[in-house]
N, CA, C and O atoms as a Tinker XYZ file with bonds, in Angstrom:
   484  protein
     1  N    -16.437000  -24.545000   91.566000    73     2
     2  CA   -15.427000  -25.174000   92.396000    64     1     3
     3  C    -14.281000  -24.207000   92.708000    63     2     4     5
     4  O    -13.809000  -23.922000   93.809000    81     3
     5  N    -13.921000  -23.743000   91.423000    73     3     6
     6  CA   -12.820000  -22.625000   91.663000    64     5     7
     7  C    -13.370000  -21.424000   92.923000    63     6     8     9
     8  O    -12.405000  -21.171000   93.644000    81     7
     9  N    -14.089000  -20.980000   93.172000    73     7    10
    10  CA   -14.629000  -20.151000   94.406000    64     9    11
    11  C    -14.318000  -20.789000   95.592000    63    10    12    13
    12  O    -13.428000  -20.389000   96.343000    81    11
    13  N    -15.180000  -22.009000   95.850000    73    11    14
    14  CA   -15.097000  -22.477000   97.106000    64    13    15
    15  C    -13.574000  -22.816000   97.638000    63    14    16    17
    16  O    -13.197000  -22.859000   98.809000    81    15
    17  N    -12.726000  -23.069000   96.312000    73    15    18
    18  CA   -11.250000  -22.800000   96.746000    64    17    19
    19  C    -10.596000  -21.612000   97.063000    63    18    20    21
    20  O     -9.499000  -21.603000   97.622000    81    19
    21  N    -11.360000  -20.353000   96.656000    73    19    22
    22  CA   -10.652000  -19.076000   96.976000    64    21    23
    23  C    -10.967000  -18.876000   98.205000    63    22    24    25
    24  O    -10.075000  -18.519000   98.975000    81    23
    25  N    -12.635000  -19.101000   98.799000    73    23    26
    26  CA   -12.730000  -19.004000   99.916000    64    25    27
    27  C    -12.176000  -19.296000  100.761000    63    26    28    29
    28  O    -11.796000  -18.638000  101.729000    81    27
    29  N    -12.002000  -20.777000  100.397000    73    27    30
    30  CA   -11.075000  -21.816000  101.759000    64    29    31
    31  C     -9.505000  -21.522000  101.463000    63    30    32    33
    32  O     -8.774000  -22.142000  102.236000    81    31
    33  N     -9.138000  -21.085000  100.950000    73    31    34
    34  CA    -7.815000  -20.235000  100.858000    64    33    35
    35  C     -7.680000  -18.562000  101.515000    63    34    36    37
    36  O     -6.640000  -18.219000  102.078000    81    35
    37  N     -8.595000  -17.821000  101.393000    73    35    38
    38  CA    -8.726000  -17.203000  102.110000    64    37    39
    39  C     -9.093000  -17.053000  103.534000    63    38    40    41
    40  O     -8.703000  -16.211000  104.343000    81    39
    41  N     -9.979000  -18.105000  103.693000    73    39    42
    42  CA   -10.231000  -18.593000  104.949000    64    41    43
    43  C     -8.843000  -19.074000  105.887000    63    42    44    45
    44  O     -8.628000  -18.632000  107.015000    81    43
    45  N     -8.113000  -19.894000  105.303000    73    43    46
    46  CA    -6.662000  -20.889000  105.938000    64    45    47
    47  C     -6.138000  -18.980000  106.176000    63    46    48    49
    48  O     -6.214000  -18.510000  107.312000    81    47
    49  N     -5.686000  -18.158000  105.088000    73    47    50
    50  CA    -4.776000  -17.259000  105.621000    64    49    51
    51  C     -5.226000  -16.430000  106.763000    63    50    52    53
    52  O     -4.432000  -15.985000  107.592000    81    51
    53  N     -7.007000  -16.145000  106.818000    73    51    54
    54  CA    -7.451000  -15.149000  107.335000    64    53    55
    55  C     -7.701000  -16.228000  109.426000    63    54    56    57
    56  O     -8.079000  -15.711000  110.477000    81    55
    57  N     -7.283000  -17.720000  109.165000    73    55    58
    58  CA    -7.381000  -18.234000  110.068000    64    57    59
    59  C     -5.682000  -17.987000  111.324000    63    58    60    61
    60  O     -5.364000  -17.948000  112.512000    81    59
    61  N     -5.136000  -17.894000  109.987000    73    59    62
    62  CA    -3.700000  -18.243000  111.010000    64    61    63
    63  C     -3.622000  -16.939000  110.959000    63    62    64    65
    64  O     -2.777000  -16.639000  111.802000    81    63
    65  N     -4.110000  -15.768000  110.338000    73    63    66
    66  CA    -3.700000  -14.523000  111.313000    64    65    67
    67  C     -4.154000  -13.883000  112.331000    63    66    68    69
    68  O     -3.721000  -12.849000  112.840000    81    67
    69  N     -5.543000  -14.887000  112.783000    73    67    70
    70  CA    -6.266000  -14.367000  113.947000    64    69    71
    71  C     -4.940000  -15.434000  115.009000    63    70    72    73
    72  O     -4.292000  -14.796000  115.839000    81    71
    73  N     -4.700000  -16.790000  114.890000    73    71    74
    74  CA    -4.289000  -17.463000  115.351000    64    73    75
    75  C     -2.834000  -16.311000  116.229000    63    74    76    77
    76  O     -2.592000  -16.141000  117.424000    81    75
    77  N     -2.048000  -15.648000  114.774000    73    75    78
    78  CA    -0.971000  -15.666000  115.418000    64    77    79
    79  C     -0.889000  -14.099000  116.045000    63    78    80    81
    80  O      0.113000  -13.482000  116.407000    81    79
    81  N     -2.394000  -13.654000  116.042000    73    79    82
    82  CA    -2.738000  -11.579000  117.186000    64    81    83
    83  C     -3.135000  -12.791000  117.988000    63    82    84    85
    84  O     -2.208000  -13.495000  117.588000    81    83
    85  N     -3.870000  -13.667000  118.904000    73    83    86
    86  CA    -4.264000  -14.740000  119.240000    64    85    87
    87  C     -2.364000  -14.390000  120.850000    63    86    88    89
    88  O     -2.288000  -14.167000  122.058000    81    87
    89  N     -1.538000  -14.542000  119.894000    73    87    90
    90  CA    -0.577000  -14.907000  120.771000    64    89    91
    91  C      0.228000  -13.753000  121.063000    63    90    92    93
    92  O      1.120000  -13.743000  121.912000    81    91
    93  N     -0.142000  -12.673000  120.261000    73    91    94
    94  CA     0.358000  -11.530000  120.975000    64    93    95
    95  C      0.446000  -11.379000  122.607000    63    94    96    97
    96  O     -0.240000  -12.215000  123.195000    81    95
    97  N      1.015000  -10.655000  123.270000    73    95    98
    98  CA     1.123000  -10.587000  124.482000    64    97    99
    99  C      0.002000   -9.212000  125.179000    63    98   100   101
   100  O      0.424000   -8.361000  125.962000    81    99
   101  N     -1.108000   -9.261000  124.792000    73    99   102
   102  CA    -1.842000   -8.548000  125.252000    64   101   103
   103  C     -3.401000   -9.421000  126.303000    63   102   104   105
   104  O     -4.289000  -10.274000  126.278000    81   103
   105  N     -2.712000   -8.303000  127.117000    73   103   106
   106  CA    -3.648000   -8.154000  128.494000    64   105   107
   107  C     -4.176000   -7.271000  128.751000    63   106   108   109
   108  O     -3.616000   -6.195000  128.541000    81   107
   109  N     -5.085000   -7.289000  129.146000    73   107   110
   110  CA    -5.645000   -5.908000  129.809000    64   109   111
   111  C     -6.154000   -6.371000  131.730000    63   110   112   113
   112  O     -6.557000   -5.496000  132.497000    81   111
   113  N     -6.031000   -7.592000  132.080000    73   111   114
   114  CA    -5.531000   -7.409000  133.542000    64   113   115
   115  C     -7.077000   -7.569000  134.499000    63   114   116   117
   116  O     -7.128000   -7.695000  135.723000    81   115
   117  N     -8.228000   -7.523000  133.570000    73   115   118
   118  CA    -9.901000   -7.309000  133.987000    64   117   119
   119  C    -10.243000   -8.759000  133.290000    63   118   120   121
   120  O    -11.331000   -9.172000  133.690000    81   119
   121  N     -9.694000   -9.513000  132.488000    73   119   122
   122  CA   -10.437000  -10.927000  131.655000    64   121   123
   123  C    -11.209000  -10.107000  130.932000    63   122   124   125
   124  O    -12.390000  -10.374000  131.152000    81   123
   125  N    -11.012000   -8.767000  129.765000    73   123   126
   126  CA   -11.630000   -8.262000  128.884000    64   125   127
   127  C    -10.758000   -9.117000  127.637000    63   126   128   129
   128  O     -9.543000   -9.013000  127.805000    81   127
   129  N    -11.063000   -9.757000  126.694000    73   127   130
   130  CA   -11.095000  -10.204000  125.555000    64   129   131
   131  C    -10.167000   -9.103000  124.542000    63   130   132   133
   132  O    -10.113000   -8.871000  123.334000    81   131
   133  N     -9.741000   -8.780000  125.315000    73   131   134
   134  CA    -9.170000   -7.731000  123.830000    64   133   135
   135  C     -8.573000   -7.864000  122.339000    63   134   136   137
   136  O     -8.559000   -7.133000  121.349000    81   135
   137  N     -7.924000   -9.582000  122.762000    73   135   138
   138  CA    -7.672000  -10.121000  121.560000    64   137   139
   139  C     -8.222000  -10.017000  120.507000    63   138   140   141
   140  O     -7.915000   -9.513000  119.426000    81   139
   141  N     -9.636000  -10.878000  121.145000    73   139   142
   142  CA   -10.645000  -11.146000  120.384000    64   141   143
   143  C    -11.422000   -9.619000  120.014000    63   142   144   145
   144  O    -12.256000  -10.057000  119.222000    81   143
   145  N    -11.589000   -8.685000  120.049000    73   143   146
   146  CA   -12.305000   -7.823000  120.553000    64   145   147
   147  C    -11.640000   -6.572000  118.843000    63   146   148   149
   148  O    -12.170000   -5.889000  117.967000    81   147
   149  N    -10.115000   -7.006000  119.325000    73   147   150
   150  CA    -9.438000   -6.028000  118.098000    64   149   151
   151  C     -9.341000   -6.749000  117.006000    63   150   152   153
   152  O     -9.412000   -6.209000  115.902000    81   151
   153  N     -9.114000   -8.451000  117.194000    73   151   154
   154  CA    -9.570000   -9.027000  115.866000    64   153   155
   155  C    -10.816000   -9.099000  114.760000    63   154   156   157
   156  O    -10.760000   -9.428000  113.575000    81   155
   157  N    -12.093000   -8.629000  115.654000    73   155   158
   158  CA   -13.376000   -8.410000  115.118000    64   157   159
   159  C    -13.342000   -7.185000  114.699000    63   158   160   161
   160  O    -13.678000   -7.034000  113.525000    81   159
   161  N    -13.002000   -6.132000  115.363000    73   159   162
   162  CA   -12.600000   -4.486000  114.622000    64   161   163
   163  C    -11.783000   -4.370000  113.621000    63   162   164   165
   164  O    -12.025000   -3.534000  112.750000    81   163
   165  N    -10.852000   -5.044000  113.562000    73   163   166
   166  CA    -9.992000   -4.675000  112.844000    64   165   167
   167  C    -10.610000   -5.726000  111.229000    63   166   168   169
   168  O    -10.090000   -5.501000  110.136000    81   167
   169  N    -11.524000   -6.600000  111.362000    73   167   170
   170  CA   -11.964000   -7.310000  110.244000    64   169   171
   171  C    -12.965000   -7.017000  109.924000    63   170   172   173
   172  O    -13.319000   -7.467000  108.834000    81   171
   173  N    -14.071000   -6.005000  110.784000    73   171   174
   174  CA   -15.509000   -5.047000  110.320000    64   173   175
   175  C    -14.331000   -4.422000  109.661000    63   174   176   177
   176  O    -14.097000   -4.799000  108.513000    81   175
   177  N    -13.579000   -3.561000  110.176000    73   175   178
   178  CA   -12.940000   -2.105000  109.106000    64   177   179
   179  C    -12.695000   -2.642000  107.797000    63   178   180   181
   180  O    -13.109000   -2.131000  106.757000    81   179
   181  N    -11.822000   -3.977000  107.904000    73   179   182
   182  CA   -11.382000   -4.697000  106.712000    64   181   183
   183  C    -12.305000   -4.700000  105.506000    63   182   184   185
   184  O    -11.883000   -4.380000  104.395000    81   183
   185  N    -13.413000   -5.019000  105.695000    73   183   186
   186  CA   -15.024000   -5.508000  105.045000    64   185   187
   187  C    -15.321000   -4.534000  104.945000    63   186   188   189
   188  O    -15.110000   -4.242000  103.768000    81   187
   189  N    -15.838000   -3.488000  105.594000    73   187   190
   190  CA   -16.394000   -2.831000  104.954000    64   189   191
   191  C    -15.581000   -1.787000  104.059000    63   190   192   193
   192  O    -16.100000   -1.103000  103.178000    81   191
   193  N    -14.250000   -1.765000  104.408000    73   191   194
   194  CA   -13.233000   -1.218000  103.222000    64   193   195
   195  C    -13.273000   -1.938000  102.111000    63   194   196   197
   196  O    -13.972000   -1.461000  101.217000    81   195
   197  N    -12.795000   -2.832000  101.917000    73   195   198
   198  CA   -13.048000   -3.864000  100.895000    64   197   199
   199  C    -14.151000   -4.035000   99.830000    63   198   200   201
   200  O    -14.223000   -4.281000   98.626000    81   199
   201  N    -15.043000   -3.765000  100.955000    73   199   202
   202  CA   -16.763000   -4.175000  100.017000    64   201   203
   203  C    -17.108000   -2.587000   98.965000    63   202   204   205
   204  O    -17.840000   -2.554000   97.976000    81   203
   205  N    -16.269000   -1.314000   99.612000    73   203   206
   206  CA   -16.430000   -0.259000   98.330000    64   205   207
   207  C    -15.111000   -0.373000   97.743000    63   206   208   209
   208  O    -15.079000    0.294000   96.709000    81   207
   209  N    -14.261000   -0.819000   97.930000    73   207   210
   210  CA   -12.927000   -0.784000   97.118000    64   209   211
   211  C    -13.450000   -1.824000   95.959000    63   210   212   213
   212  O    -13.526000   -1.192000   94.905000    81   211
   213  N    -13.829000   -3.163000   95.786000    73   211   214
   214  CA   -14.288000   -4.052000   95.434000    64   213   215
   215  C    -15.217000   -3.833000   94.048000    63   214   216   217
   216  O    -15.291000   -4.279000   92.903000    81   215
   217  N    -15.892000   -2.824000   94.939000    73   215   218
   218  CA   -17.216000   -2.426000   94.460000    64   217   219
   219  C    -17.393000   -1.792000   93.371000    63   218   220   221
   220  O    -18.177000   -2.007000   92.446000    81   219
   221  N    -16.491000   -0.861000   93.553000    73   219   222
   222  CA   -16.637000    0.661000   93.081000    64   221   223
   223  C    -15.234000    0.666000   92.205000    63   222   224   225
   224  O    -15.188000    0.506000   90.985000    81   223
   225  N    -13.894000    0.921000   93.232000    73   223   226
   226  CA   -12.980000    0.986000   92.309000    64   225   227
   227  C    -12.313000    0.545000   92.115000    63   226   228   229
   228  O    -11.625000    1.242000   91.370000    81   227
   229  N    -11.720000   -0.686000   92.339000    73   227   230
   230  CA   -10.639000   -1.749000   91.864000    64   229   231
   231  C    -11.595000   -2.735000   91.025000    63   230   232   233
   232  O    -12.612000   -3.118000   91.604000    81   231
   233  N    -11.336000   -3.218000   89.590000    73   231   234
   234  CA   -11.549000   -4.412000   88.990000    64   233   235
   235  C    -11.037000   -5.582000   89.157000    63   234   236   237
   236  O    -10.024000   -6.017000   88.610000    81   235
   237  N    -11.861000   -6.224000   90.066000    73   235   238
   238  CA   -10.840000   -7.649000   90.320000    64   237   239
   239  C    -11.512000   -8.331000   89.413000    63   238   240   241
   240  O    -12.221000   -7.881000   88.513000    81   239
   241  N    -11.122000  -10.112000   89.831000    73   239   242
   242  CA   -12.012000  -10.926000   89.397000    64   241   243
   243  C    -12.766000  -11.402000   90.635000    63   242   244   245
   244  O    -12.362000  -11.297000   91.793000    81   243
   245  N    -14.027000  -11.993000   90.194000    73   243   246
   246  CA   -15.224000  -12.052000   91.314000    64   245   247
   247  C    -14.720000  -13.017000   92.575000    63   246   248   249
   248  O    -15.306000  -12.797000   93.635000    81   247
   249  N    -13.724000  -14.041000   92.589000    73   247   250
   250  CA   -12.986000  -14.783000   92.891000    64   249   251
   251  C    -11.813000  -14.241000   93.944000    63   250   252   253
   252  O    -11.417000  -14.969000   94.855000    81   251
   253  N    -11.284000  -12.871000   93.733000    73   251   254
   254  CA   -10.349000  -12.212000   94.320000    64   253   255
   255  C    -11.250000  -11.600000   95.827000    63   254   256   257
   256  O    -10.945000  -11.660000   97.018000    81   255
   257  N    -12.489000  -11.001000   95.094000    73   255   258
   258  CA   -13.179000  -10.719000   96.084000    64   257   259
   259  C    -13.879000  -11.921000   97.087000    63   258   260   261
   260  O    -14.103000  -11.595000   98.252000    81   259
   261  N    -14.214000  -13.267000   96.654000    73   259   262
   262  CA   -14.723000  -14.129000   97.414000    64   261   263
   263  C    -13.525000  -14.179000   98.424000    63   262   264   265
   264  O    -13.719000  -14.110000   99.638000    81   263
   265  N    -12.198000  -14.310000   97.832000    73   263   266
   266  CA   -11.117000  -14.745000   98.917000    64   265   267
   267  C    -10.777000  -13.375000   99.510000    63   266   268   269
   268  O    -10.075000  -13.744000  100.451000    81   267
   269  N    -10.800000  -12.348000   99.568000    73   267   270
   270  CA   -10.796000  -11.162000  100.961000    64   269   271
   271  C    -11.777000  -11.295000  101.477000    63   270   272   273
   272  O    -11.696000  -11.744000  102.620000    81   271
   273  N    -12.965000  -11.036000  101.017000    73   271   274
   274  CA   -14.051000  -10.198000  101.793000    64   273   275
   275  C    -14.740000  -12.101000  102.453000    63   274   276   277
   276  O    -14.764000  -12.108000  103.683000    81   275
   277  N    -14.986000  -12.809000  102.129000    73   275   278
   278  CA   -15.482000  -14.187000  102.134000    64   277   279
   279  C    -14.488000  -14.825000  103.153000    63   278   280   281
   280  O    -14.780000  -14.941000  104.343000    81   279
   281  N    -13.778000  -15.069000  102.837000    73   279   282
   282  CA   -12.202000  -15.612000  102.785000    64   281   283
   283  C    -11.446000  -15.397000  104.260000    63   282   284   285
   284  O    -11.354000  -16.087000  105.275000    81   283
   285  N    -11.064000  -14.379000  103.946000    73   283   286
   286  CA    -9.884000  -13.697000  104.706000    64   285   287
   287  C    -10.947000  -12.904000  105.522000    63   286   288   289
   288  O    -10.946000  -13.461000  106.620000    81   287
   289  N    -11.566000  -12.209000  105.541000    73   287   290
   290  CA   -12.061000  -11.981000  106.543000    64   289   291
   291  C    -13.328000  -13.048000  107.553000    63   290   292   293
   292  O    -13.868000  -12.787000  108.628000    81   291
   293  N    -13.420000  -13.921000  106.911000    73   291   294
   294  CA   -14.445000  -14.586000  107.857000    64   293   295
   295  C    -13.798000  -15.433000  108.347000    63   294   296   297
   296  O    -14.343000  -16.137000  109.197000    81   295
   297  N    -12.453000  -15.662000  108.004000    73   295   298
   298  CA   -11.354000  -16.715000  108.563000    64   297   299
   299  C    -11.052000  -15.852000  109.469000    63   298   300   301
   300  O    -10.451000  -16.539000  110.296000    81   299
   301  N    -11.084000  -14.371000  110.009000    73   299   302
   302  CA   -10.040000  -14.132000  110.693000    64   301   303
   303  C    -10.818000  -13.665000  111.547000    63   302   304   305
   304  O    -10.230000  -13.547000  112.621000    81   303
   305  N    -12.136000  -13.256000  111.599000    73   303   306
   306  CA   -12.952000  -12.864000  112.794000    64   305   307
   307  C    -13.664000  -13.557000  113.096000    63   306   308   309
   308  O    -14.183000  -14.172000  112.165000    81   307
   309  N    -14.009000  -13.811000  114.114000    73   307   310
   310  CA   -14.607000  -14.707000  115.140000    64   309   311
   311  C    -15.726000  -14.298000  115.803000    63   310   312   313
   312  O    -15.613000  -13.385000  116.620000    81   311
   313  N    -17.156000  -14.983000  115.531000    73   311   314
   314  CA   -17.876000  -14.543000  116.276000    64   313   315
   315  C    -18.548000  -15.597000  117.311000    63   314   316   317
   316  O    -19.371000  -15.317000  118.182000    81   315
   317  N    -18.006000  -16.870000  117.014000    73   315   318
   318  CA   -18.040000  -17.724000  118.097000    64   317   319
   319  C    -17.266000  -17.658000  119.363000    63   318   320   321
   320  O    -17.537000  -18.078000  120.488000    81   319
   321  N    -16.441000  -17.152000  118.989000    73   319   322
   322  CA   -15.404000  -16.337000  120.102000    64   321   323
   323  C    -15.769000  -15.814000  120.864000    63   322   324   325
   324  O    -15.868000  -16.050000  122.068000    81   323
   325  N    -16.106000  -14.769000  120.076000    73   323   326
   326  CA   -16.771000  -13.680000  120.911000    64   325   327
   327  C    -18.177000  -14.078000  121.785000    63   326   328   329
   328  O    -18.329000  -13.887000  122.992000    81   327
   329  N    -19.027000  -14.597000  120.981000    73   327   330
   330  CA   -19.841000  -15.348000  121.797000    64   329   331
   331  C    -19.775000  -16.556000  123.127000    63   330   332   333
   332  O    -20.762000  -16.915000  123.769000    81   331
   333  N    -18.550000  -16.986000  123.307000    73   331   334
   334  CA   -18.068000  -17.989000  123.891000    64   333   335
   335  C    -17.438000  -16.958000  124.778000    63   334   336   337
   336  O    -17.810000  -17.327000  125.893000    81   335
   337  N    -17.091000  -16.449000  124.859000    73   335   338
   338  CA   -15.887000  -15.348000  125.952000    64   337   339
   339  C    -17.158000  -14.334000  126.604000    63   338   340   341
   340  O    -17.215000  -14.024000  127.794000    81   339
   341  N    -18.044000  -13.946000  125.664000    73   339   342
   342  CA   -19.400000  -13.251000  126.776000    64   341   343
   343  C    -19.969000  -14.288000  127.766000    63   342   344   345
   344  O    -20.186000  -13.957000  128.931000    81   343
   345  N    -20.204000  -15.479000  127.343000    73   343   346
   346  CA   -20.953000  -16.487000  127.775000    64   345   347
   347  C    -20.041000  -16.521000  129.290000    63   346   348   349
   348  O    -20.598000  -16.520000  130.388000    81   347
   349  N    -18.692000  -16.547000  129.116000    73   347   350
   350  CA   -17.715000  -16.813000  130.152000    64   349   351
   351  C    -17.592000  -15.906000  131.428000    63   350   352   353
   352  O    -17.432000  -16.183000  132.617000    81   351
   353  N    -17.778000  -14.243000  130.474000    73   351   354
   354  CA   -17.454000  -13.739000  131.615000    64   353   355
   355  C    -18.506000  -13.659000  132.277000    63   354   356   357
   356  O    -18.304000  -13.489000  133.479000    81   355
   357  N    -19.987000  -13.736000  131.842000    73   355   358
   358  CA   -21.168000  -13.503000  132.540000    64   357   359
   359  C    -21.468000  -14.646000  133.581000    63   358   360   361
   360  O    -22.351000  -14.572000  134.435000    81   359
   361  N    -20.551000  -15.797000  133.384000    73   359   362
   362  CA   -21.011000  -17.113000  134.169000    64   361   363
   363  C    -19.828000  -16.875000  135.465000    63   362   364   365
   364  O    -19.999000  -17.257000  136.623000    81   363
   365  N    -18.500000  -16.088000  134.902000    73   363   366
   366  CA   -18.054000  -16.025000  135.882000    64   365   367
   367  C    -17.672000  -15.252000  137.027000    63   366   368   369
   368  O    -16.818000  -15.294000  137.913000    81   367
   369  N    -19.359000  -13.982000  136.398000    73   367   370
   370  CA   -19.813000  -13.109000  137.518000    64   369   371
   371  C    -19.100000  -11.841000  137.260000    63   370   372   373
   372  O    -19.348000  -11.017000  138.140000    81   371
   373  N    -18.165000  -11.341000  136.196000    73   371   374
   374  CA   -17.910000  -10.621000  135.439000    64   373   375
   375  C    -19.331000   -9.504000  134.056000    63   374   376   377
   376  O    -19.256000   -9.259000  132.852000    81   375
   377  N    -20.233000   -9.219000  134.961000    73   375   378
   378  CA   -20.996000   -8.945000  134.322000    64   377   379
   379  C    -20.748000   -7.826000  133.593000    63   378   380   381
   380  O    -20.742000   -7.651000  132.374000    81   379
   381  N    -20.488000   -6.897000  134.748000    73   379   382
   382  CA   -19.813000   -5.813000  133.856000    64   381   383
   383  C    -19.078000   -5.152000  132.891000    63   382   384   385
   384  O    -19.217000   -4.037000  132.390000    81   383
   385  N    -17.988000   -6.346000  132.657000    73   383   386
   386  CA   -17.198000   -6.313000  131.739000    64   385   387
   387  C    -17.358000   -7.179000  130.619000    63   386   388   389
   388  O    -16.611000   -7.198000  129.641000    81   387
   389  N    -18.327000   -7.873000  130.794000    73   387   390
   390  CA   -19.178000   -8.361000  129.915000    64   389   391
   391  C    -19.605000   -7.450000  128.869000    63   390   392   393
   392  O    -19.214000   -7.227000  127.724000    81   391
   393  N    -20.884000   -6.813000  129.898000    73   391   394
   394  CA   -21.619000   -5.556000  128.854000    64   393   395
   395  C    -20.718000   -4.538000  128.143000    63   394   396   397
   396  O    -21.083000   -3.886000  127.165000    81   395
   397  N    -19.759000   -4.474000  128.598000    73   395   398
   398  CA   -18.557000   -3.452000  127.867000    64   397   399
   399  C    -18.552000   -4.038000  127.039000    63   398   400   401
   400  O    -19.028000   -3.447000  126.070000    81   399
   401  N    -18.016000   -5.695000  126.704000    73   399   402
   402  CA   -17.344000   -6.623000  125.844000    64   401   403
   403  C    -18.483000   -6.433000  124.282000    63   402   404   405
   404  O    -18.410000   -6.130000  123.091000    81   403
   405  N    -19.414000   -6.826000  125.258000    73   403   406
   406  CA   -20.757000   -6.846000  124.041000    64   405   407
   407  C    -21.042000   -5.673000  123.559000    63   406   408   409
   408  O    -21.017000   -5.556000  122.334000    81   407
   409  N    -21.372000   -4.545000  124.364000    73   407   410
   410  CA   -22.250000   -3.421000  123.305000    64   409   411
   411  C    -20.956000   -2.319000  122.967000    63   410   412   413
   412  O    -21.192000   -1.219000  122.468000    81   411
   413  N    -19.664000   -2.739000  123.284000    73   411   414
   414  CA   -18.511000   -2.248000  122.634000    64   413   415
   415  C    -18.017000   -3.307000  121.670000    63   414   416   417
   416  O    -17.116000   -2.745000  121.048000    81   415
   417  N    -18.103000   -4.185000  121.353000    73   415   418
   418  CA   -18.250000   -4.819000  120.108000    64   417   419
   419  C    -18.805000   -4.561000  119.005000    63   418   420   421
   420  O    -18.235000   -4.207000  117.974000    81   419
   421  N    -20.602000   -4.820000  119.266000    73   419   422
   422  CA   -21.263000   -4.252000  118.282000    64   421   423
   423  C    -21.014000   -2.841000  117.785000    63   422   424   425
   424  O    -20.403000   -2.640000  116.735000    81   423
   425  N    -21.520000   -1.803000  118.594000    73   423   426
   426  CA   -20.986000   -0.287000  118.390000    64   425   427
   427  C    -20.004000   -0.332000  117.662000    63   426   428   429
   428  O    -20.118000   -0.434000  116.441000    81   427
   429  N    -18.833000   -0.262000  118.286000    73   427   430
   430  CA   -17.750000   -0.158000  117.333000    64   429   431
   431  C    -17.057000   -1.006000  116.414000    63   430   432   433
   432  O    -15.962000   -0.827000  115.881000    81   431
   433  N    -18.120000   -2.262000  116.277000    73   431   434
   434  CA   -17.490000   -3.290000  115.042000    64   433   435
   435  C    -18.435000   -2.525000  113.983000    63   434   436   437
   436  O    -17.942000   -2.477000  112.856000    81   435
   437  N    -19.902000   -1.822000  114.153000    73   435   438
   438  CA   -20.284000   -1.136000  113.511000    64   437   439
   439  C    -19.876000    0.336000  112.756000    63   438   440   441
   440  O    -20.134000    0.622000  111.587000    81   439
   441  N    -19.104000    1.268000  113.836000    73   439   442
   442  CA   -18.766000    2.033000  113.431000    64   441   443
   443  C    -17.551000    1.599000  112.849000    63   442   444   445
   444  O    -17.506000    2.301000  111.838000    81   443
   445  N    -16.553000    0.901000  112.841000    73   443   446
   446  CA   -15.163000    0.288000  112.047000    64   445   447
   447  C    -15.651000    0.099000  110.838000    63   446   448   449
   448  O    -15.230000    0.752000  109.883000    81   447
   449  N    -16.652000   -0.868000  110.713000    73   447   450
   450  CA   -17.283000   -1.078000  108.993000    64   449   451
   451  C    -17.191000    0.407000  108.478000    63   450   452   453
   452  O    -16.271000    1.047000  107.970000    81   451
   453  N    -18.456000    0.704000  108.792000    73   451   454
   454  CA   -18.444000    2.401000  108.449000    64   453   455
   455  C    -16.997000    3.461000  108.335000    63   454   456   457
   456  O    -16.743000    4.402000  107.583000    81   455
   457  N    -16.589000    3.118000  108.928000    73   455   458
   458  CA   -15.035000    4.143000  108.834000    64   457   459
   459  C    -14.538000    3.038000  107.571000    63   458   460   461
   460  O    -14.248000    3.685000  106.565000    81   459
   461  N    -14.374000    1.576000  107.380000    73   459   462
   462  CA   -13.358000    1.331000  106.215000    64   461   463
   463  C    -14.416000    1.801000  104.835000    63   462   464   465
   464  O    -13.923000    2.112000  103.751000    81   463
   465  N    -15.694000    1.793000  105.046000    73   463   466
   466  CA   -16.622000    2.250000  104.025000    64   465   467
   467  C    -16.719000    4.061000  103.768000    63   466   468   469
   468  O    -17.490000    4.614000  102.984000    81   467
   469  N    -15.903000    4.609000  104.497000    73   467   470
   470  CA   -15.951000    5.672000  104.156000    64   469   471
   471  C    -14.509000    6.808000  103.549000    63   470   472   473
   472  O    -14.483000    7.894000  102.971000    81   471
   473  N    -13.431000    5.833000  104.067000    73   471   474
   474  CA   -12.103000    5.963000  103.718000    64   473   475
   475  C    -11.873000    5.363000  102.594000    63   474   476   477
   476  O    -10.899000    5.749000  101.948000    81   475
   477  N    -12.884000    4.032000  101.957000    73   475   478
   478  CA   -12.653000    3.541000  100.741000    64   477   479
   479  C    -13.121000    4.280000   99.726000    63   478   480   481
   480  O    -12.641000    4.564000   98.628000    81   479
   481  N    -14.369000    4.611000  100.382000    73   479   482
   482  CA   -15.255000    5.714000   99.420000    64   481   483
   483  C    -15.416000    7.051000   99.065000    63   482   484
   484  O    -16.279000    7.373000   98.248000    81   483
């Protein structure tokens, strides 16, 4: 029981801080997602920093780690989002910036993991 509370505690914090980059004043002027786009980068880097810090050299308790890596980061990135905002721009003939949206997501939500996994490590 004690877990599923760290999660959902990590989850509530990792929710209202997507909420409040969410209201930042960023545009980019094309209907590119950027919000969403730096909130998923910036929570691959998070994770995969985390998951060797975690791992390797900080002793937490198993609980500390459910609420970052579980928690706080799955509260704060969005991949329904992201899935919902491709869906959008492709319907609204925005294809192009679509495919940016998507295979610059993956790519570099991939390479972000990798960079916090390699600065941790």
């Amino acid at each position: 029981m004690w877990n599923c509370f760290m999660v959902g505690l990590g989850g509530f914090v990792g929710s209202i801080l997507r909420y409040l980059v969410g209201l930042l004043p960023l545009d980019t002027g094309n209907g590119f997602p950027i919000k969403t786009f730096l909130i998923n980068l910036i929570g691959a880097f998070l994770l995969g920093f985390l998951s060797v810090c975690l791992g390797k050299r900080v002793d937490l308790p198993p609980q500390v780690a459910l609420f970052l890596k579980v928690g706080l980061c799955g509260g704060f990135t969005t991949f329904s989002t992201f899935a919902y905002e491709s869906s959008s721009l492709v319907q609204d003939g925005h294809m192009g910036v679509a495919l940016i949206y998507m295979i610059g997501s993956l790519v570099l939500g991939v390479l972000a993991a990798l960079l916090g996994q390699w600065i941790a490590g």
